[in-house]
C-alpha positions as a Markdown table, in Angstrom:
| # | Residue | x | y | z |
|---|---|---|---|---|
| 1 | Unk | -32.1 | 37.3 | -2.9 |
| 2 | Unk | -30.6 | 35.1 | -5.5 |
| 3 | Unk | -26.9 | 33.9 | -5.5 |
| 4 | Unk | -24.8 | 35.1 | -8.3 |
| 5 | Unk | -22.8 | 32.0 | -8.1 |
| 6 | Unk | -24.6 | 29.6 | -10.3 |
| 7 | Unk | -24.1 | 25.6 | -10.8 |
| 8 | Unk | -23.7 | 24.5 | -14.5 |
| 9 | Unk | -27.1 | 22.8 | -14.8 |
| 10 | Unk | -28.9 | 26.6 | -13.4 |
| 11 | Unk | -26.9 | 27.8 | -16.5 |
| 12 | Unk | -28.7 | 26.0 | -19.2 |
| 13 | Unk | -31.8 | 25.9 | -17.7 |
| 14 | Unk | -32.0 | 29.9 | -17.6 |
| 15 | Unk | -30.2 | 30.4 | -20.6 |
| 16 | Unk | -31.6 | 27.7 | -22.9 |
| 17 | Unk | -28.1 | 27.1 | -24.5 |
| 18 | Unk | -25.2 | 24.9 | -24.1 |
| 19 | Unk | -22.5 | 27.4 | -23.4 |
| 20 | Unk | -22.9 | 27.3 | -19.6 |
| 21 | Unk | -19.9 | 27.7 | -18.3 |
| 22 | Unk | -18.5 | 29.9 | -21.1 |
| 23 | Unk | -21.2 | 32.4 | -19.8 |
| 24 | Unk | -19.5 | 32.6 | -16.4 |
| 25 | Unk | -16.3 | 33.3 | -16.9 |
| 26 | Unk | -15.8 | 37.1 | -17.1 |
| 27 | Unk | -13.2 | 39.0 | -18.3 |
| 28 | Unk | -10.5 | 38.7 | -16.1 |
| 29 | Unk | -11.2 | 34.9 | -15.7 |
| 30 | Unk | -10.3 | 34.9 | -19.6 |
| 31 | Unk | -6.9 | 36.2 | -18.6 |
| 32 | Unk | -6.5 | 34.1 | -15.6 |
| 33 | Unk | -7.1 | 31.1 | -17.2 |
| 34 | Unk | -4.0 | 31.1 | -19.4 |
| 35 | Unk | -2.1 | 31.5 | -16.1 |
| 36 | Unk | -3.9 | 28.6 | -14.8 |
| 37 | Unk | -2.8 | 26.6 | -18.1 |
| 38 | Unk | 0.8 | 27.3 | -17.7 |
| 39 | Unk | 1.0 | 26.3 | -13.9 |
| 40 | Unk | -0.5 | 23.1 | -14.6 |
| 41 | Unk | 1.8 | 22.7 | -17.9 |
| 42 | Unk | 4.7 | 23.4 | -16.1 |
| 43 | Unk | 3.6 | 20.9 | -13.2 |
| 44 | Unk | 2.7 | 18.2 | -15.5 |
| 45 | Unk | 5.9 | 19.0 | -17.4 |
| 46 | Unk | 7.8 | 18.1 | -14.3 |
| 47 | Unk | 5.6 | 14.7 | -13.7 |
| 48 | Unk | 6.7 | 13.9 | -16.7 |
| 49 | Unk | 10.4 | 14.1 | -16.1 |
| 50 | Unk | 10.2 | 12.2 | -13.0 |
| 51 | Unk | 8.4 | 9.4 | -15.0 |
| 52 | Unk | 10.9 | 9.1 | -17.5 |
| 53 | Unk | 13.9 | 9.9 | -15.1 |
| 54 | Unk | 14.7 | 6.4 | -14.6 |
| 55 | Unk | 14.9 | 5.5 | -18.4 |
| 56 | Unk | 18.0 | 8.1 | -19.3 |
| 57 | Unk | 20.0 | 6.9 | -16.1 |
| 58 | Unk | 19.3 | 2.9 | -16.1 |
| 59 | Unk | 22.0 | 1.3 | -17.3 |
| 60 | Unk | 24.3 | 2.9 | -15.1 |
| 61 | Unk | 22.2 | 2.8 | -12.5 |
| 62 | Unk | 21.1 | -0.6 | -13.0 |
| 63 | Unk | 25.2 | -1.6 | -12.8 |
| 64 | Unk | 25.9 | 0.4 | -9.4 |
| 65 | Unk | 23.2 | -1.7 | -7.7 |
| 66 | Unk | 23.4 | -4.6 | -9.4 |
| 67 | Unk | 20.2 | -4.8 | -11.2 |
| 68 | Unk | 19.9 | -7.4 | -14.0 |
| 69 | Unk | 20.0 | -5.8 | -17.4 |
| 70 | Unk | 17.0 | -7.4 | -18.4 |
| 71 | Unk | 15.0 | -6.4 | -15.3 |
| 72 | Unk | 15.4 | -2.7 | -15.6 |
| 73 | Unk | 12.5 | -2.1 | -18.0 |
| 74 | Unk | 10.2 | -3.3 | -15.0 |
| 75 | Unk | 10.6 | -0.2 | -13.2 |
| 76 | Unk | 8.9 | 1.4 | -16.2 |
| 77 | Unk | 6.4 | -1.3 | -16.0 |
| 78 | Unk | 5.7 | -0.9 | -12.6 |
| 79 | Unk | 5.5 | 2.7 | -13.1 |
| 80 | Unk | 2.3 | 2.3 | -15.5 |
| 81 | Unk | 1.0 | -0.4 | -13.9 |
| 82 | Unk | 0.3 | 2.0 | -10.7 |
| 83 | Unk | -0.5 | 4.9 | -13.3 |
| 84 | Unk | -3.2 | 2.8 | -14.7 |
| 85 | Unk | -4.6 | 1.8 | -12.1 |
| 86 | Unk | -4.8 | 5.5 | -10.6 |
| 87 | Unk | -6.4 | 7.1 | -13.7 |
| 88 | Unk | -9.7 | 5.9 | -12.7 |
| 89 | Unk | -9.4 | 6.9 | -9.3 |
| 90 | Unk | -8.2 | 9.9 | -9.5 |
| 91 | Unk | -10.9 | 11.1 | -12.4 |
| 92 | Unk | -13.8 | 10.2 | -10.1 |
| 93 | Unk | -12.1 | 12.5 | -7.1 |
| 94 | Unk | -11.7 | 15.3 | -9.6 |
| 95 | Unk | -15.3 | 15.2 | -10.3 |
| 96 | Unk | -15.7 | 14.3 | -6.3 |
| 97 | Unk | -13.5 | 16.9 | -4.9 |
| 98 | Unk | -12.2 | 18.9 | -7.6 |
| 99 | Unk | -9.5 | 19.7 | -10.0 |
| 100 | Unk | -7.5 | 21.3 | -7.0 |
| 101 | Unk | -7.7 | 18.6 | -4.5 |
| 102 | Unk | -7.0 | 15.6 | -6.6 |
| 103 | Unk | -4.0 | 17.5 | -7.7 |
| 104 | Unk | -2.6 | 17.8 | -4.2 |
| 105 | Unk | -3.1 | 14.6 | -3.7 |
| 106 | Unk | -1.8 | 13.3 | -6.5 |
| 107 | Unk | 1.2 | 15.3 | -6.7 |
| 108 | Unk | 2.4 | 15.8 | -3.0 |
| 109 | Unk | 2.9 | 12.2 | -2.6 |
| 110 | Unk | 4.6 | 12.1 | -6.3 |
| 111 | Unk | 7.4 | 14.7 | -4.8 |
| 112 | Unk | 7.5 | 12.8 | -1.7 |
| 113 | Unk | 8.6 | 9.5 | -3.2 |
| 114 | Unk | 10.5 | 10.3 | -6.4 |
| 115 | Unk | 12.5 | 12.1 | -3.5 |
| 116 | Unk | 12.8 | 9.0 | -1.7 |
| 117 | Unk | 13.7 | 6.6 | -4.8 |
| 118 | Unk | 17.5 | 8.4 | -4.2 |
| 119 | Unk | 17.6 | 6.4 | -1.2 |
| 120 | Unk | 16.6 | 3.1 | -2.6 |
| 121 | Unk | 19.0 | 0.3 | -2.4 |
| 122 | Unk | 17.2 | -3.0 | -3.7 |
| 123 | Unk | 15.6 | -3.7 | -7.1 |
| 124 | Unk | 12.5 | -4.8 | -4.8 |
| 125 | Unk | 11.9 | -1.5 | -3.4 |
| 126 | Unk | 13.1 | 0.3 | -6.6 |
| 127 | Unk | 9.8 | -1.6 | -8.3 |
| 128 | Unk | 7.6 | -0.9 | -5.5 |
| 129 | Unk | 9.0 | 2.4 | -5.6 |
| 130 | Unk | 7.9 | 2.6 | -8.8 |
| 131 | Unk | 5.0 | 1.3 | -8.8 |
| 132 | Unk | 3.8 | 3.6 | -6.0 |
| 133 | Unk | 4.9 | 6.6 | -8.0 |
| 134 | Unk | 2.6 | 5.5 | -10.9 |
| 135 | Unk | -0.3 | 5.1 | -8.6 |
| 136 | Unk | 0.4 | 8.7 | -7.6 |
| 137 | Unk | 1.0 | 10.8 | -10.7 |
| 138 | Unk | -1.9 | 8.5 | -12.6 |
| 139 | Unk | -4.6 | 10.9 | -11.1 |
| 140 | Unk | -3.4 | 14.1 | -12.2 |
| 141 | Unk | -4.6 | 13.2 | -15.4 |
| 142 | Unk | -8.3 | 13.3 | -14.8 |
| 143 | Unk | -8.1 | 16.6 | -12.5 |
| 144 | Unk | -6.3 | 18.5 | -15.0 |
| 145 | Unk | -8.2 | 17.8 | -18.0 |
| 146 | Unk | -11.1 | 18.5 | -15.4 |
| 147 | Unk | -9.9 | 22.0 | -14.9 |
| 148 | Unk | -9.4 | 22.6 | -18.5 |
| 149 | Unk | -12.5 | 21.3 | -19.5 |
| 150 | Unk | -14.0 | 23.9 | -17.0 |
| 151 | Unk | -12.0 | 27.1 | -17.6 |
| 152 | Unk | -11.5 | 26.9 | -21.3 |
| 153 | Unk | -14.7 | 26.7 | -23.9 |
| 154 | Unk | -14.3 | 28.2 | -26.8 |
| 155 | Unk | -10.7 | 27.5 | -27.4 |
| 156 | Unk | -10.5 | 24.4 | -25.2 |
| 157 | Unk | -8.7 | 22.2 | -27.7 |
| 158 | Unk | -5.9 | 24.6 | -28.0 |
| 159 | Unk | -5.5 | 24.7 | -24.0 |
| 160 | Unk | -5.4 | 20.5 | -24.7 |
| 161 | Unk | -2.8 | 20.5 | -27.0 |
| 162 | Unk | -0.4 | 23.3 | -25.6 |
| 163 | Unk | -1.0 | 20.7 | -22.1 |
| 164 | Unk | -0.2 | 17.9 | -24.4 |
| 165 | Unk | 3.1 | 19.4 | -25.5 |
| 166 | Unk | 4.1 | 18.7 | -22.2 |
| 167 | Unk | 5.0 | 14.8 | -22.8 |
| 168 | Unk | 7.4 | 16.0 | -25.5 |
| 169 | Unk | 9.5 | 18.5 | -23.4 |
| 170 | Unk | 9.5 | 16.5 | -20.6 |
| 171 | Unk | 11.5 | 13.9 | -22.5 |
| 172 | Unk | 13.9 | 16.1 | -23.9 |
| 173 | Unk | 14.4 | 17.8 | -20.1 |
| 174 | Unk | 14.7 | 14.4 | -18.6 |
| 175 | Unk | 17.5 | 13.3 | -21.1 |
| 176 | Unk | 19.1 | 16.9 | -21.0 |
| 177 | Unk | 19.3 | 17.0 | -17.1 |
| 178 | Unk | 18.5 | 13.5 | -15.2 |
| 179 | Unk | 22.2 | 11.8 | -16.6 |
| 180 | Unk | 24.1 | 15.1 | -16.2 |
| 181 | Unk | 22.9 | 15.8 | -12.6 |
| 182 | Unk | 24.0 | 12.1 | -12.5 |
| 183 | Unk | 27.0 | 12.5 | -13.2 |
| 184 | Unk | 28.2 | 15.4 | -11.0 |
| 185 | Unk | 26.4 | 14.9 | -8.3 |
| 186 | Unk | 25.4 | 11.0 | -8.6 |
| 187 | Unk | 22.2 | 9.9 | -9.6 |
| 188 | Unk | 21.0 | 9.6 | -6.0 |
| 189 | Unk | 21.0 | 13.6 | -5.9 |
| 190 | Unk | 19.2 | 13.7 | -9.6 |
| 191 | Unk | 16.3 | 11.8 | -7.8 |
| 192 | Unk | 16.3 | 14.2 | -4.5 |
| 193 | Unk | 16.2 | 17.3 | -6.9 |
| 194 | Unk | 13.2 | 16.5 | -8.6 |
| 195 | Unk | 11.6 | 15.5 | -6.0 |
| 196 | Unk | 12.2 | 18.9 | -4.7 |
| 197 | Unk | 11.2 | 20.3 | -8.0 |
| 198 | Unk | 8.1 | 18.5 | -8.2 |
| 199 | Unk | 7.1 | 19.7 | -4.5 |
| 200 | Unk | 7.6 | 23.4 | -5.8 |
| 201 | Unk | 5.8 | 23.0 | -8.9 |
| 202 | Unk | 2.7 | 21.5 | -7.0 |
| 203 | Unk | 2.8 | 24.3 | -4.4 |
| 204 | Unk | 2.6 | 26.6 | -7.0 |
| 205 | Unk | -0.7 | 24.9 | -8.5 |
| 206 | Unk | -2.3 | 25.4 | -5.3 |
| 207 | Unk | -1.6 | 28.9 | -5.4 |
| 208 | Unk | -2.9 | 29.7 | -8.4 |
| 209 | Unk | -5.3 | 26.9 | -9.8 |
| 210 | Unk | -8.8 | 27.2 | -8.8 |
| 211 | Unk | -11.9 | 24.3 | -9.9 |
| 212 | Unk | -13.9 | 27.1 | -11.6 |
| 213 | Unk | -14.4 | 30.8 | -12.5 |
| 214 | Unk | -15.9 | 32.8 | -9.3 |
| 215 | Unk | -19.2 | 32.4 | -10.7 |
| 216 | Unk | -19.6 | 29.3 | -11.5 |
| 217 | Unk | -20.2 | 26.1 | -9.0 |
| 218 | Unk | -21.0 | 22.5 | -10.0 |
| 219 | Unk | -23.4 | 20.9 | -8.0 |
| 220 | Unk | -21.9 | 17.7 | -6.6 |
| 221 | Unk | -21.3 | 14.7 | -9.0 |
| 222 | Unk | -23.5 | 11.5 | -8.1 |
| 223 | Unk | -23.0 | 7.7 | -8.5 |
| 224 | Unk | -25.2 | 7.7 | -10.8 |
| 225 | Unk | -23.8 | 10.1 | -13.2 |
| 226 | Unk | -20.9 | 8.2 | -13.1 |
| 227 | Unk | -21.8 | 4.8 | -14.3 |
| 228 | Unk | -23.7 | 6.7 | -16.8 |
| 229 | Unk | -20.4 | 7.5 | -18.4 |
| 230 | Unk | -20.3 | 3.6 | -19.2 |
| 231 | Unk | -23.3 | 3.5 | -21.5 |
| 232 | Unk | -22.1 | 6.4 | -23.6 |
| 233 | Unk | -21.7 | 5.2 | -26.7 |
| 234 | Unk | -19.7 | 7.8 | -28.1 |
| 235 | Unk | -17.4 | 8.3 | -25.0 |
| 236 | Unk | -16.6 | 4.2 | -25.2 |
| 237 | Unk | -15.6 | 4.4 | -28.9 |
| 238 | Unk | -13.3 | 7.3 | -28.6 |
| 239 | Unk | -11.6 | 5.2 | -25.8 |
| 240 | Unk | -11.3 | 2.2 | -28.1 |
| 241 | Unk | -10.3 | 4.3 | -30.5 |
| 242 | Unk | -7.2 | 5.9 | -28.4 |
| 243 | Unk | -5.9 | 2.3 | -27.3 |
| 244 | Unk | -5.8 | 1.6 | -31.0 |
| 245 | Unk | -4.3 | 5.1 | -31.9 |
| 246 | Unk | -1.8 | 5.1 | -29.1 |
| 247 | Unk | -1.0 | 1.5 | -29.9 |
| 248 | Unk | 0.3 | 2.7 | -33.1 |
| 249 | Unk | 2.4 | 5.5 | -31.6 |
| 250 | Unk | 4.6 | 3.9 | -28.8 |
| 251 | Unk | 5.1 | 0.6 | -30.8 |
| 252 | Unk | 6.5 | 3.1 | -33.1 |
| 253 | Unk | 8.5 | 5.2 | -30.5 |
| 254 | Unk | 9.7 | 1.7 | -28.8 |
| 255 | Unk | 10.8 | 0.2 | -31.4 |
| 256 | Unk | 12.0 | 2.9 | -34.1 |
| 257 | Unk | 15.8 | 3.1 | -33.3 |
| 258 | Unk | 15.9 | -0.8 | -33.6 |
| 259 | Unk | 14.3 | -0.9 | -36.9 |
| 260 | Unk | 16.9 | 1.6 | -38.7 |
| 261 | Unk | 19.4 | 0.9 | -36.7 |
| 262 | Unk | 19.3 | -3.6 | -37.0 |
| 263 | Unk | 17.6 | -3.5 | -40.0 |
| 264 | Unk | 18.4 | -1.1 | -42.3 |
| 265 | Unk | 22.0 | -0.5 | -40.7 |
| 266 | Unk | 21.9 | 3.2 | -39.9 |
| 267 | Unk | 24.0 | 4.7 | -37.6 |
| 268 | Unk | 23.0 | 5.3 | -34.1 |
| 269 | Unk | 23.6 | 9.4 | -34.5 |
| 270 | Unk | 21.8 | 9.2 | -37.7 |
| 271 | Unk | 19.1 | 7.2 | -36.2 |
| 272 | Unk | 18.9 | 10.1 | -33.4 |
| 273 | Unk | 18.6 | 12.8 | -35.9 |
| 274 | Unk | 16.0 | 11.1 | -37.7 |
| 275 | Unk | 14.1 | 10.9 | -34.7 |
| 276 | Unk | 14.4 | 14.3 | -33.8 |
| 277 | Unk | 12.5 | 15.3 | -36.4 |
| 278 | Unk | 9.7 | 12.7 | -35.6 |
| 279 | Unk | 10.2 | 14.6 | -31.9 |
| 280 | Unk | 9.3 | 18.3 | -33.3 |
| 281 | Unk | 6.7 | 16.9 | -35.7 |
| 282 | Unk | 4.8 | 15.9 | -32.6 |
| 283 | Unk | 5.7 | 18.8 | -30.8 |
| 284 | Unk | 4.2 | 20.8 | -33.1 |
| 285 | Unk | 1.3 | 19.0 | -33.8 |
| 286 | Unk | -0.6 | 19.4 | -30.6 |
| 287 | Unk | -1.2 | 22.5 | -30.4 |
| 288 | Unk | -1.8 | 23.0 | -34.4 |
| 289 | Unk | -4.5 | 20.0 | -34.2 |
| 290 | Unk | -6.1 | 21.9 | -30.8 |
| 291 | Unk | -6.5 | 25.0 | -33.0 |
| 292 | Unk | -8.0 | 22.9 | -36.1 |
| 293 | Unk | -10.7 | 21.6 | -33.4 |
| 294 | Unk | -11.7 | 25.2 | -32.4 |
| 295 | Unk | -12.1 | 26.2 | -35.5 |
| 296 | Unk | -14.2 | 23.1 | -36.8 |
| 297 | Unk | -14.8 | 21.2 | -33.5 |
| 298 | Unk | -18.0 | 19.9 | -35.6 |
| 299 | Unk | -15.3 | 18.0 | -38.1 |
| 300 | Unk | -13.5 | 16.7 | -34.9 |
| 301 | Unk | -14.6 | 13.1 | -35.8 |
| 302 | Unk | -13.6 | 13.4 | -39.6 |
| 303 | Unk | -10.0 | 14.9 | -38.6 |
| 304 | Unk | -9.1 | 12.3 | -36.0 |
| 305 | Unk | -9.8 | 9.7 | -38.7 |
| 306 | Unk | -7.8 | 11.3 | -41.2 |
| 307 | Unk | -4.9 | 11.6 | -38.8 |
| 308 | Unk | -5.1 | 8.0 | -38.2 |
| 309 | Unk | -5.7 | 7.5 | -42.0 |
| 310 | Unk | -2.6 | 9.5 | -42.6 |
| 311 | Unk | -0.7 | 7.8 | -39.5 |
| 312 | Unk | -0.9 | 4.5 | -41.2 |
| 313 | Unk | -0.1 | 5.4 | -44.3 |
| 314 | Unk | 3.5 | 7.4 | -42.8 |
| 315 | Unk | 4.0 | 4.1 | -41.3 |
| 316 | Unk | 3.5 | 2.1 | -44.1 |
| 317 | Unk | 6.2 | 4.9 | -46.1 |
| 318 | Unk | 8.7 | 5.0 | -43.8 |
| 319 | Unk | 8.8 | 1.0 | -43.6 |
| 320 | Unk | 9.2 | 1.3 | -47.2 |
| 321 | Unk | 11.7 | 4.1 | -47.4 |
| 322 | Unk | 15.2 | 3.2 | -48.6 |
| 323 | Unk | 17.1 | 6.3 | -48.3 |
| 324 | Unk | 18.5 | 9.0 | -45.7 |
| 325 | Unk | 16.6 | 12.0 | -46.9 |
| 326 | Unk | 13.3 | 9.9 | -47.3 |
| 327 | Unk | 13.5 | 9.0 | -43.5 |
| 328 | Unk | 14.6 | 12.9 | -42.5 |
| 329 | Unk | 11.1 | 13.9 | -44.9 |
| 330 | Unk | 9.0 | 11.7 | -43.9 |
| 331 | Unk | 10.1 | 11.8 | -39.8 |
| 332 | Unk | 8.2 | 15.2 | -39.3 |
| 333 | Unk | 5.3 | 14.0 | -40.9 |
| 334 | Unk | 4.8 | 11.1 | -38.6 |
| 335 | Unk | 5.8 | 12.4 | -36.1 |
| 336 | Unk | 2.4 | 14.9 | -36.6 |
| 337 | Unk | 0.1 | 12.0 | -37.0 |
| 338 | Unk | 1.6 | 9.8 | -34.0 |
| 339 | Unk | 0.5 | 12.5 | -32.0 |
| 340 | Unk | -1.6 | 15.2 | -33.4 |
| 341 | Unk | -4.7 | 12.8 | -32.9 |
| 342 | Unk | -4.5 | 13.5 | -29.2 |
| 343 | Unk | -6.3 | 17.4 | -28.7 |
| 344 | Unk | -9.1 | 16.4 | -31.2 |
| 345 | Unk | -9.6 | 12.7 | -29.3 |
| 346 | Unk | -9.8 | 14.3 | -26.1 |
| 347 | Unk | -12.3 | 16.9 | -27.1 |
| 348 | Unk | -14.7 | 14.9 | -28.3 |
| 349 | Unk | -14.7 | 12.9 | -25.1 |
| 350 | Unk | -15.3 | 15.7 | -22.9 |
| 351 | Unk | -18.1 | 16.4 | -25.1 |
| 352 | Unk | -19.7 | 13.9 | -24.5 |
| 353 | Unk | -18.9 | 13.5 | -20.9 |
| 354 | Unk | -19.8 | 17.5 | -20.5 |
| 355 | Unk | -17.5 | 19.1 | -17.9 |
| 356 | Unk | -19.8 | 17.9 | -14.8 |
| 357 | Unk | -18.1 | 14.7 | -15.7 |
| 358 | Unk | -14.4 | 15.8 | -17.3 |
| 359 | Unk | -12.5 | 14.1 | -14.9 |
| 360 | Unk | -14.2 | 11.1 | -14.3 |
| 361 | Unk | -14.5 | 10.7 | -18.2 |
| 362 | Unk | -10.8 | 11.4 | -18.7 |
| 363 | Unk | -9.6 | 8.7 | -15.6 |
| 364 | Unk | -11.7 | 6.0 | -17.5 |
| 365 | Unk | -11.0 | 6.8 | -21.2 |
| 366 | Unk | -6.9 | 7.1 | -20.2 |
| 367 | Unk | -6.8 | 3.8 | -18.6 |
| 368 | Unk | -8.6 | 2.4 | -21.7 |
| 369 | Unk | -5.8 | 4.1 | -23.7 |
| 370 | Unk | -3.0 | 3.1 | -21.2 |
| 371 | Unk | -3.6 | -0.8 | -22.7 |
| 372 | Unk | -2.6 | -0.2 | -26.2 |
| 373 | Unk | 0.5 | 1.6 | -25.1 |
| 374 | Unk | 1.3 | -1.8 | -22.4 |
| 375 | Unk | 0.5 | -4.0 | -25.7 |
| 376 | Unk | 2.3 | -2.3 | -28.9 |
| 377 | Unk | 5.9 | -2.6 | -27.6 |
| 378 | Unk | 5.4 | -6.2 | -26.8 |
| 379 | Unk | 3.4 | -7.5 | -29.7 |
| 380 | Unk | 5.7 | -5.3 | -32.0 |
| 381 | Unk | 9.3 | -6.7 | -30.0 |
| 382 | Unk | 8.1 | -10.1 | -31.1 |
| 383 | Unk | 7.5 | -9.9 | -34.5 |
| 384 | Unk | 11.0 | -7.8 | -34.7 |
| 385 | Unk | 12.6 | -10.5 | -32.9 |
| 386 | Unk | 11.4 | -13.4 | -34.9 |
| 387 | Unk | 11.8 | -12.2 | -38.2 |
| 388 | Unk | 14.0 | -9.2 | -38.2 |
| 389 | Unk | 11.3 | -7.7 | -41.1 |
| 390 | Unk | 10.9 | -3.7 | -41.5 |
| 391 | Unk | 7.7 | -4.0 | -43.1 |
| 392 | Unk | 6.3 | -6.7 | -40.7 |
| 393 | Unk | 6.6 | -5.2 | -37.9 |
| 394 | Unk | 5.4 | -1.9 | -39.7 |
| 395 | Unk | 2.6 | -3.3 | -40.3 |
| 396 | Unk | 1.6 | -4.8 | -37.1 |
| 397 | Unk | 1.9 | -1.1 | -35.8 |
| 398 | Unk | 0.1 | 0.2 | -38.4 |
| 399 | Unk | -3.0 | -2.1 | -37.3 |
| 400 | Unk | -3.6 | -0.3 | -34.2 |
| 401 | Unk | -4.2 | 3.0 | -35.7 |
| 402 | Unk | -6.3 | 1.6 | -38.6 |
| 403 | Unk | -8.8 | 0.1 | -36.0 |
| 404 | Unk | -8.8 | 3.2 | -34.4 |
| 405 | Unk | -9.9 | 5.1 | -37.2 |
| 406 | Unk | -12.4 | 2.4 | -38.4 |
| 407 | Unk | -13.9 | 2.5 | -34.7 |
| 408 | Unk | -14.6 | 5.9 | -34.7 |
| 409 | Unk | -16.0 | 5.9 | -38.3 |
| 410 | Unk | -18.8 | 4.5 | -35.7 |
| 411 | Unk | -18.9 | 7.2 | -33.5 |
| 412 | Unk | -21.8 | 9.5 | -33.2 |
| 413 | Unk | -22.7 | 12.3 | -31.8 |
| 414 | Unk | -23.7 | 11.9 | -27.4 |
| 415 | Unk | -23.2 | 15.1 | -25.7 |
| 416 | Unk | -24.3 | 15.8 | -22.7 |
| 417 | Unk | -26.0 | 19.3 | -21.2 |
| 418 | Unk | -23.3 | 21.6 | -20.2 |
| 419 | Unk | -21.1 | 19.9 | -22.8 |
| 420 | Unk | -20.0 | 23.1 | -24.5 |
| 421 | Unk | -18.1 | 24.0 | -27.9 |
| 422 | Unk | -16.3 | 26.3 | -29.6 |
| 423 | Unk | -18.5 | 28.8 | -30.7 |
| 424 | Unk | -21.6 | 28.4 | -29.0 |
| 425 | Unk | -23.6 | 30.5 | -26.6 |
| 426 | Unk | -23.0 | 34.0 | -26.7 |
């Protein structure tokens, strides 16, 4: 007698369609999946914070143990250095292992040292430290856009950008808390409490987070599959495409307080406000460009590169702008476009990885992505630095995004079987 549970590839061949795993998940899987979603939010949420932990206490930090002023942006370095170099790694073990596994191992040890940093006494072992923790949290990346990928079809790019929102929040929690905790308890104690947190969090998505709906089983991943994913056409230019796009949005976020703040001479509150509004913009934007790919996941190419069209041109406005109320309009705006690129980018790579391949896919396009974000603040520092020019350094921003859009005005269509949509299959 035939098994019920059936692998992916048994689900196109006996259906004939490409909703394969949509066709598995039964009712109460629909339910459960949200569940699933808001575990791994909240865990990723939590990630988050202990990434950006170090930025909202470093200064005083950084005096306490003597750390030179200049020196303290390595620990961030350090950080994504690891983080890069986990993403592939960790994608390939999600497709390996699965979603669950590669989150255990991923996160487990991220709870474990972030705990740990609170006893660091040296800026040597605060960058190995550091470094460590990046390699760590790097491949929770692939496994949860693995998962996703798996338990949500139909509406998948809403599930990516309610995950995305994630990012967002955790920067406003790490600012809210981190420095506070800081300061009643010392920073050391901060450190130990989210390592704690993180530990909870991940025990919590092993409770509750499975690799697949109970009738549905993916026949094991094989070499060859995976250097596959290299020739696809399609799922190389969306990664080219990201670098470029995210190149654009953190020379923006790095450098946006120093441009109104030198520059045009606005006050450091102001300048806060003004980015506030940048901050919900993007907030909002994740989820609101997730739903726009469910609805016309078929347009997903044409509404990243209108994002990126519009994303440039923002940039090019706000360099321009020459009054308070132009920045507070225009902040939301661009704050949309910075980031509302990312549900519809990352759909149309698991489309053309299929969900076999989600996490493998994801672990190689992020680390492709994970260059423009090392580059922007750099390149976009410099020309600040030697010129002190608004629109110069605008511009050099601005180029990322407009190579990213040209790059995928090259993109075509490579999906593979099991690759799913919104709206197909029954």
């Amino acid at each position: 007698m035939k098994s019920d549970r059936l692998t992916a590839d048994e689900l196109v061949s006996e259906r004939g369609e490409a909703a394969p795993i949509d066709t598995a998940i039964d009712s109460h899987a629909h339910g459960y999946r949200w569940i699933i979603l808001l575990v791994i939010w909240s865990a990723f949420t939590v990630s988050c914070v202990d990434r950006f932990a170090w930025a909202s206490v470093a200064a005083s930090v950084g005096h306490e143990l003597g750390f030179a002023l200049a020196l303290l942006g390595s620990l961030t370095t350090a950080f994504y250095v690891g983080y890069t170099v986990s993403c592939p790694i960790g994608g390939v073990l999600a497709d390996k292992l699965g979603s669950r596994a590669t989150l255990a191992l991923s996160m487990f040890p991220l709870a474990a040292l972030t705990f740990c940093f609170g006893y660091v006494q040296s800026f040597t072992a605060a960058v190995a430290l550091h470094a460590v923790m990046g390699f760590a949290a790097g491949a929770e990346y692939g496994a949860t856009i693995k998962v996703l990928t798996v338990w949500f079809v139909r509406d998948k790019g809403r599930a990516f950008g309610i995950w995305a929102t994630g990012t967002s929040v955790s920067v406003v929690l790490a600012n809210a808390t981190v420095p506070r905790i800081a300061e009643l308890w010392g920073w050391r104690a901060a450190y130990q409490w989210l390592g704690v947190a993180t530990f909870a969090f991940t025990l919590l998505c092993m409770l509750v987070v499975r690799n697949a709906p109970r009738r549905l089983v993916q026949a094991r991943v094989t070499g060859a599959e995976l250097a596959s994913l290299l020739r696809s056409r399609a799922l190389m230019l969306v990664a080219f495409a990201g670098a470029g796009a995210l190149y654009g949005t953190l020379g923006f976020v790095a450098w946006a307080n120093a441009l109104l703040t030198v520059a045009h001479g606005v006050s450091q509150v102001k300048a806060g406000s003004v980015l506030m509004g940048f901050g919900v913009g993007a907030f909002l934007s994740k989820p609101l460009f997730g739903w726009l790919y469910d609805r016309w996941h078929t347009h997903a190419r044409s509404m990243a590169i209108a994002v990126l069209l519009c994303f440039v041109t923002l940039l090019i406005a706000f360099g321009t702008c020459t009054s308070m109320t132009g920045y507070y309009l225009i902040a939301p705006f661009l704050g949309a476009a910075a980031y509302g690129y990312t549900p519809l980018l990352i759909g149309l790579y698991t489309r053309a990885s299929g969900a076999r391949l989600a996490g493998a896919a994801a672990g190689l396009v992020n680390t492709v992505w994970s260059v423009g974000s090392f580059v922007s603040p750099i390149v976009a520092g410099y020309v600040f630095a030697h010129g002190r020019s608004v629109d110069a350094t605008l511009a050099v921003i601005a180029a990322g995004p407009l190579a990213g859009a040209l790059v995928l005005a090259f993109a075509r269509e490579d999906r593979r079987p099991g690759a799913s949509e919104p709206g197909s299959g029954t």
